[in-house]
N, C-alpha and C positions, 0 to 999 in steps of 0.2 A: 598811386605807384610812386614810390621814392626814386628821385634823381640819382642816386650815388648805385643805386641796385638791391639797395637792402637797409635793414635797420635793426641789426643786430643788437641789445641790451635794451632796445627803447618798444613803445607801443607802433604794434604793425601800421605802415603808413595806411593799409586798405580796410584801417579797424572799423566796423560800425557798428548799431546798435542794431540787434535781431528782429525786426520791425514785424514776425510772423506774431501775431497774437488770434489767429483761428483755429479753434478746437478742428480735428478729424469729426469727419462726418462720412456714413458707410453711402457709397454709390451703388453696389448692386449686389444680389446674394446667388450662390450658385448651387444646389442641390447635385454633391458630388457623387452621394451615394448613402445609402439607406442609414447607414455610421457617419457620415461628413457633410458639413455643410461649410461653405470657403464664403469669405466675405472681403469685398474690394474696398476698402474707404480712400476718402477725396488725399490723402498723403499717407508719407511713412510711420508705423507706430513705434514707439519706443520699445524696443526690445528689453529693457535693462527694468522694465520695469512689469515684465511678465508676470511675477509672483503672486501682484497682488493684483491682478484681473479678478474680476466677480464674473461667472456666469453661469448663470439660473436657467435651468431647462423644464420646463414640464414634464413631469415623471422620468426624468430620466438625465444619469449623472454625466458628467463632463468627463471623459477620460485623455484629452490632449489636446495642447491649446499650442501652436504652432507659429508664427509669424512670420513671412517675408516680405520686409520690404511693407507695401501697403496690403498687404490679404492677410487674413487671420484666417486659420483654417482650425475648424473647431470638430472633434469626434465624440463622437456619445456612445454611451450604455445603459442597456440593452437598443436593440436599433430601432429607428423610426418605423412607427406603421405605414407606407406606405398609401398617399390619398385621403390622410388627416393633418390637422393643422393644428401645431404645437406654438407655445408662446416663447421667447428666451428673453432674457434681461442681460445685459452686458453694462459691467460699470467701471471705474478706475482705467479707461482707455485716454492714452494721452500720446501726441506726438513727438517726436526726437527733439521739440523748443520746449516739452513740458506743458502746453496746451492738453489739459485734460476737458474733455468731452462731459457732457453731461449724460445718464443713463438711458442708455440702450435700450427699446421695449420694442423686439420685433415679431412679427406673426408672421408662422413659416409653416406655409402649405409645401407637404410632401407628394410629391406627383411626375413618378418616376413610369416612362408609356410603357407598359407592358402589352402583350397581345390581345388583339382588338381594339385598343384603345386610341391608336393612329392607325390608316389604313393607307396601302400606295393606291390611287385611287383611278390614275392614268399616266400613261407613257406615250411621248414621241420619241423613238429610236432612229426613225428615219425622216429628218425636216429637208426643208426644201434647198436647194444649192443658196449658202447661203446662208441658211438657217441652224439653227439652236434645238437641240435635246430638251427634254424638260420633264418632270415628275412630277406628281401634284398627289398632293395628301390631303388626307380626308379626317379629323377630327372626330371620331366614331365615341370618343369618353363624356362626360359630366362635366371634366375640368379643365380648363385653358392650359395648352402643352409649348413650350418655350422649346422653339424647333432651333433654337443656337447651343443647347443641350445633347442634339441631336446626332448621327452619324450616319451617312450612306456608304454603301461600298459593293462588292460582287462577291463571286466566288472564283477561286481556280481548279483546274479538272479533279483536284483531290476533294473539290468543297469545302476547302479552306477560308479563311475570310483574306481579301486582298482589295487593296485602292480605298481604304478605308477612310472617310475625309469628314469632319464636320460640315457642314451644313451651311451654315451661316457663322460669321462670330460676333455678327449683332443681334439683339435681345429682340427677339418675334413672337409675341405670344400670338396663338394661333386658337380660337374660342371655339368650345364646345359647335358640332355640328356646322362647323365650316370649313372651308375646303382655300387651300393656298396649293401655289406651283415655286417651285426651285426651276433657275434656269441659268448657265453664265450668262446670257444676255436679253434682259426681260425685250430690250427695244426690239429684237428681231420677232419676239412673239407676240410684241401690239402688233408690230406692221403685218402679221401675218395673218391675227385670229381675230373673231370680237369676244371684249373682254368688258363684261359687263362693271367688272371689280377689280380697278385697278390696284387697289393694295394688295390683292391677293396671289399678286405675281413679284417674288424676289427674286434678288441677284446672289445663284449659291456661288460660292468660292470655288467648288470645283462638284462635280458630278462623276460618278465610275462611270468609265468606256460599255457605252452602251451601243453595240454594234448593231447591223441593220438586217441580218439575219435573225440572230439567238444572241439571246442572253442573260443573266439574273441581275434583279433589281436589289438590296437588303436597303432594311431602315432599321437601326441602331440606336438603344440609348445609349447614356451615358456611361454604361458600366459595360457596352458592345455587346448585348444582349438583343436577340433578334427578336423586332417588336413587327414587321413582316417585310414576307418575301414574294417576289413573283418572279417566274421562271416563261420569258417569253420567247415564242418565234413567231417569224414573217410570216410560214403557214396560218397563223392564227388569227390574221386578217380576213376579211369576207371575200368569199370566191366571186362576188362579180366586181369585185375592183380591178380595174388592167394595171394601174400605178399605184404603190402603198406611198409613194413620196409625200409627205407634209398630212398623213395621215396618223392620228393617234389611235391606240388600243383605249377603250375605254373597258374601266369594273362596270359591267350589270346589277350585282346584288352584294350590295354592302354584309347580307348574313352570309354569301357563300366565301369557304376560303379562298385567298390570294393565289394560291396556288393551282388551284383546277381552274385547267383550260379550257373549260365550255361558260366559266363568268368572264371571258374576256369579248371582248365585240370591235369591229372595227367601230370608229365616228361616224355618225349620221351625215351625208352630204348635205341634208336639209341645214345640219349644226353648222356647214363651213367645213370638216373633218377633225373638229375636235371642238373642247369645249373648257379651255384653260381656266381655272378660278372658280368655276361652280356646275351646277349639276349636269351629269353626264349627259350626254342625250340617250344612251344605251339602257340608263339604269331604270331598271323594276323592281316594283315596291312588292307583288305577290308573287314569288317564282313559282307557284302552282298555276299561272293564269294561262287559258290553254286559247282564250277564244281572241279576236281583234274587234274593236267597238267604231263603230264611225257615227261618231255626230255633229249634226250640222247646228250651230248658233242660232239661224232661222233658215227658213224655207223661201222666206217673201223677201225678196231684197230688191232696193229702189236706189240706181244711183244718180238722185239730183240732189249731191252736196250739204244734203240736212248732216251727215255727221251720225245717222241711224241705219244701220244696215242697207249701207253707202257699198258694201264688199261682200263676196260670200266668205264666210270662215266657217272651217271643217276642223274638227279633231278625229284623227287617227290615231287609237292606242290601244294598249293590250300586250299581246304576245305578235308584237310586230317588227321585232327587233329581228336583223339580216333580213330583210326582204326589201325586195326591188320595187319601187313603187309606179306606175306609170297614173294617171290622169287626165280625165278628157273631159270637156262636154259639148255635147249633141244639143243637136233640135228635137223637137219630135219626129222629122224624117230622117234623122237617122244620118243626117248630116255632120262631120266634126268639125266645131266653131273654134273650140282651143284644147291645146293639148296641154293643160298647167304645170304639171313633171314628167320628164322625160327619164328613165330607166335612174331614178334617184336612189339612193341606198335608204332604209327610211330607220328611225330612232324605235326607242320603245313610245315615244308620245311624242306625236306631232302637230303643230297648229300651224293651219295652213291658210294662208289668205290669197285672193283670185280676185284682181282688178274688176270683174268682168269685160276685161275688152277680148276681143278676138284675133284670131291670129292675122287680121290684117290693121291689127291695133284700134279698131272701132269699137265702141261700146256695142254689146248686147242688145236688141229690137227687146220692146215689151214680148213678153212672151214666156210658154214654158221651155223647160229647160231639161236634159236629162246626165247629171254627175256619173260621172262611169268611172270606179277604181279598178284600177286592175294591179297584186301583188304577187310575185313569186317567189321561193324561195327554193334552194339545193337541196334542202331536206324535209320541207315541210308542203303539205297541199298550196294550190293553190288557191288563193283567196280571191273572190268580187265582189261588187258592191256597184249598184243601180240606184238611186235615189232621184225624186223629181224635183224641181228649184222653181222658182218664179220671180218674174223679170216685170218691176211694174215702173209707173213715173208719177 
C-alpha cells in the first residue's frame, strides 16, 4: 500500500505477479434434467473464451453451453435416455488466469427416480417429547439414486404441491436395495431407536409439516415429479396400541402401492417401535401368505455355558403382522414358570430368545417343558400354538 494514497502515472504499489498456475478441474456433476446436465469445477471459467469449447457427446449434439461463474451448464439434442450411460469429452476449458485444463473424458449415468424406483418406506409423525420426525426411503431400482437431487414436500387442501424442500444439499448416494432415513436431528433418533446402520441415517435440511393426526408425505425429483406418495392417519396405527407416541407406520410390501392404507402397519414392539435404516419389522415378502409358522431352532436345550443351545429360540412368521402376542411356559402340570411377552404387538418375522429363567429369575429344573403361544388379532382368528421343550444338563 502506498504512503502518499496512491500512485497515479507509476506501477500499482500492491502489483504482483499472478502466482495461480492450476488448471480448473470439475468437483461434481448434476443431472439437471433429461436436456441438462450442470457441472461445478474447482474455480471460475473463462467466459471470453466460450467459442471455442469442444464438447463431444455420445449420439447426441450440444445445443447450449452456459457459464456462471464456476458451473458450466451444458444441454443436448435429442434428450438423454434416461438409466443409460453416455460418454462426453470437454476440451479447451481454461480459467479467468488462462490455465487451460487438459481434456475432459467423463461418463455420465442418467438416473433420474421415477415411480417405484425410490419408495417412502416409513414415517414417524409423532416422536416422543423431544424428539424428531423422520422418513426413510427404500431404494427399490438397479441404480444408486443421489437423494441431494431429491425434494419432499406435501399437499394443501387443493392437492397442490406446498413446503417443497430439498433433501439434503450434500451428495448421498443411496445403493440399489437399501434403505436411508432423513431426519433434522439424526442424534435424537440414535438416542431413541437401535440402528444397526449408522450411515443410514441423515441430517435433512428441513422436512414438510408432518402432523400427528393426517397427513401427505411426497418424494420428488428433480424436475418435482412425484416419484411417491403416502397419504397417512393416526387411525392407521394398530387398535391395540393405547399411545401412538414414538411409534412409526411401517410399508409391509414393497409391491403394494404407497398409497393404500391396508400396506401400512404400526412397528413391532418386539422392533423397539420402529425400525430406522433397515428392514421393517412389518414387511412381507408373499402377500398371499394366509398361515403363521412357529419354529423352534431345537427342542433339547442345556444351559451349562457350552455356547450350544445355551437358550431357547423361536421363530414366529408368516401372516403375523397386527397381532398381539402373549407367551408362556408350563410344566407339565400345567403350572406357569414364565410368561416371556406380555400383550406385545408382534412384526411379520419374529426371533425370539428365552433365557430360560423363571419368573423368580431361577433357571429352569431338568425337565419337560410345554411353549404355549397365544395371538390375537381385531380382525383375524385367533391363533395357538402348544409345542413340548426339554430342559437337560
Amino acid at each position: 500500500k502506498s504512503e502518499t494514497g496512491g500512485t497515479p502515472g507509476y506501477k500499482n504499489s500492491i502489483s504482483s505477479k499472478n502466482i495461480d498456475s492450476e488448471a480448473p478441474t470439475i468437483l461434481s456433476k448434476n443431472i439437471k434434467s433429461l436436456n441438462e446436465i450442470e457441472l461445478l469445477f474447482s474455480e471460475p471459467i473463462d467466459t471470453s473464451n466460450i467459442s471455442s469449447i469442444i464438447i463431444n457427446c455420445t449420439q447426441l449434439e450440444v445445443t447450449s453451453v452456459q457459464i456462471e461463474k464456476a458451473t458450466v451448464s451444458i444441454e443436448v439434442s435429442p434428450a438423454f435416455t434416461n438409466k443409460n450411460r453416455y460418454s462426453i469429452n470437454i476440451s479447451n476449458i481454461s480459467d479467468e488466469c488462462g490455465n487451460m485444463a487438459d481434456m475432459f473424458q467423463l461418463s455420465i449415468l442418467i438416473n433420474i427416480p421415477g415411480t417405484n424406483d425410490l419408495l417412502i418406506n416409513e414415517l414417524l409423525f409423532n416422536p416422543v417429547p423431544d424428539g424428531d420426525d423422520f422418513i426413510e426411503f427404500y431404494n427399490n431400482s438397479d441404480l444408486p439414486v443421489d437423494l441431494s437431487s431429491l425434494y419432499l414436500g406435501t399437499r394443501d387442501e387443493l392437492l397442490h404441491l406446498k413446503s417443497v424442500a430439498r433433501i439434503t444439499t450434500q451428495k448421498h448416494l443411496l445403493q440399489p436395495k437399501c434403505y436411508c432415513v432423513a431426519t433434522t436431528n439424526p442424534i435424537h433418533v440414535f438416542e431413541q431407536y437401535r440402528i444397526p446402520e449408522k450411515n443410514a441415517i441423515i441430517k435433512a435440511d428441513k422436512l414438510p409439516p408432518m402432523y400427528n393426526n393426517e397427513g401427505r408425505v411426497l418424494l420428488l425429483n428433480d424436475s418435482l415429479e412425484v416419484v411417491d406418495e403416502v397419504y397417512y392417519q393416526e387411525s392407521m396405527h394398530s387398535d391395540w396400541l393405547y399411545d401412538n407416541e414414538g411409534v412409526s407406520l411401517e410399508r409391509m410390501s414393497l409391491m403394494k402401492p404407497s398409497i393404500v392404507r391396508e400396506n401400512w402397519q404400526s412397528a413391532s414392539s418386539l422392533a423397539g417401535f420402529a425400525t430406522p435404516g433397515y428392514r421393517n419389522s412389518q414387511q412381507i415378502e408373499n402377500i398371499n401368505e394366509k398361515d403363521i409358522s412357529v419354529e423352534l431352532e431345537s427342542e433339547v436345550v442345556s444351559p451349562n455355558g457350552d455356547n450350544h443351545n445355551d437358550e431357547l429360540v423361536l421363530k414366529i412368521s408368516g401372516n403375523s403382522s397386527g397381532y398381539l402376542i402373549n407367551l408362556f411356559v408350563f410344566d407339565v402340570n400345567g403350572l406357569e414358570k414364565k410368561r416371556i411377552l406380555n400383550n406385545d404387538l408382534a412384526g411379520s418375522s419374529n426371533r425370539i430368545t428365552y433365557s430360560l429363567l423363571n419368573n423368580n429369575g431361577l433357571l429352569l429344573l431338568t425337565g419337560t417343558y410345554i411353549l404355549y403361544i397365544e395371538m390375537i388379532h381385531t380382525k383375524k382368528e385367533k391363533f395357538t400354538y402348544k409345542k413340548a421343550f426339554h430342559v437337560t444338563r
